[in-house]
C-alpha positions as CSV (number, residue, x, y, z in Angstrom):
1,X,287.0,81.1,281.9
2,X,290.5,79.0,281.3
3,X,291.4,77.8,278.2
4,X,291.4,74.0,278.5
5,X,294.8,72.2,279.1
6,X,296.0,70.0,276.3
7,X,294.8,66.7,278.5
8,X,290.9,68.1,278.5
9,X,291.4,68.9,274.4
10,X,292.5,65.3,274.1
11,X,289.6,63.7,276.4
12,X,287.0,66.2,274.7
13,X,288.0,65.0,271.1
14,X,288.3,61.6,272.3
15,X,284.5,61.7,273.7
16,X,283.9,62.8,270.2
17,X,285.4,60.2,267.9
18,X,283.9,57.4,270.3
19,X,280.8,58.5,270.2
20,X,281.4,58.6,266.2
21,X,282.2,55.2,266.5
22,X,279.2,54.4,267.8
23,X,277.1,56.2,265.2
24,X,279.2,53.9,262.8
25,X,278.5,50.9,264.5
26,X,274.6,51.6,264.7
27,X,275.1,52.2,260.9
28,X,276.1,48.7,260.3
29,X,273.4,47.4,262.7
30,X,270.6,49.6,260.3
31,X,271.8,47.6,257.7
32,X,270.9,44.4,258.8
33,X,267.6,46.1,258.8
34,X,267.5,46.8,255.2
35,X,269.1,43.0,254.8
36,X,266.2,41.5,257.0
37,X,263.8,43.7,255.4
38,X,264.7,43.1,251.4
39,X,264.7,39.1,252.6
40,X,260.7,39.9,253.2
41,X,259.8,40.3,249.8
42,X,257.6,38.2,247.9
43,X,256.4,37.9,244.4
44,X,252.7,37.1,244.0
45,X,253.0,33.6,243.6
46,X,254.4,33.5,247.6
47,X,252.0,35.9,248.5
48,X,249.2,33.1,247.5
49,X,245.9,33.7,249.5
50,X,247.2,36.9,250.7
51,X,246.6,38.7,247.2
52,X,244.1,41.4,248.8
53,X,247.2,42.5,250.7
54,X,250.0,41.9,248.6
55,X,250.2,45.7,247.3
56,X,249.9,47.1,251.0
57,X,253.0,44.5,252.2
58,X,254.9,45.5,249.1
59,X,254.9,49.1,250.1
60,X,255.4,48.6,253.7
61,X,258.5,46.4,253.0
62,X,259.5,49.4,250.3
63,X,259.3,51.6,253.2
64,X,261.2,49.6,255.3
65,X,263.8,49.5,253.3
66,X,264.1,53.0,252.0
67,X,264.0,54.5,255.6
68,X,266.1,52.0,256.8
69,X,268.5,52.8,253.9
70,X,268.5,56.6,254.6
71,X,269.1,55.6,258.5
72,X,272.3,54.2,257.6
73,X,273.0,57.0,255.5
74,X,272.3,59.8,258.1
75,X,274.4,57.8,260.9
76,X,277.6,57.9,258.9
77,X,277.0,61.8,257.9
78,X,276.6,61.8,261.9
79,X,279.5,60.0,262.5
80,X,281.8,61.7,260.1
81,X,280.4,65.5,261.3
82,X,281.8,64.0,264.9
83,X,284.8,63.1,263.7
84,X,285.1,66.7,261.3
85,X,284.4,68.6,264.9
86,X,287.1,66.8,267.0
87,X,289.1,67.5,263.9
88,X,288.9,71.1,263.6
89,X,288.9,71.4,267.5
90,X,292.5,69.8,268.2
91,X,293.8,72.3,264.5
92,X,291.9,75.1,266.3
93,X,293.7,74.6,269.8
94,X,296.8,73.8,268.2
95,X,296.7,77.1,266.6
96,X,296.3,78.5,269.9
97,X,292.9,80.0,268.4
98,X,290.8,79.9,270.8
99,X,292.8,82.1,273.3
100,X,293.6,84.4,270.0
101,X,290.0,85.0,269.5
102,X,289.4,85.1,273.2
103,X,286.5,82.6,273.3
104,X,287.6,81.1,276.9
């Protein structure tokens, strides 16, 4: 197989940090999530006639918000592992690397 030519490098890492951004930018829509989801909570005086459920509601909206949280959190490691791979790719294939260690 042929090493790739400089223009395939640069529309492979390319590929790569868009599709980071896109991680990024489903980050920042989780966490309207956790926003929405903190604005659900109540205290047991809003909760009124609902008191049989109030604990049940308090964990779900707990939930919500701690997966939710760890969403955004896992999207950005995502995003920045992208970004880390296009990285090392264009240093690797500017050291010429790849057709060094013969892996084309």
């Amino acid at each position: 197989m042929a090493p790739p030519t400089a223009d395939q490098v640069r529309a492979a890492t390319a590929a790569l940090r868009d599709e980071a951004d896109v991680w990024d930018r489903q980050a920042g829509e989780m966490g309207e999530v956790v926003t929405l989801a903190e604005a659900m909570r109540l205290n047991r005086v809003q909760a009124g006639l609902f008191q049989l459920v109030f604990d049940t509601y308090t964990e779900v909206v707990n939930q919500v918000v701690d997966r939710s949280g760890e969403g955004v959190r896992r999207m950005g490691e995502v995003a920045n592992t992208l970004r880390q791979v296009a990285d090392t790719y264009e240093r690797e294939e500017a050291a010429n690397l790849h057709r060094i260690k013969g892996l084309y």
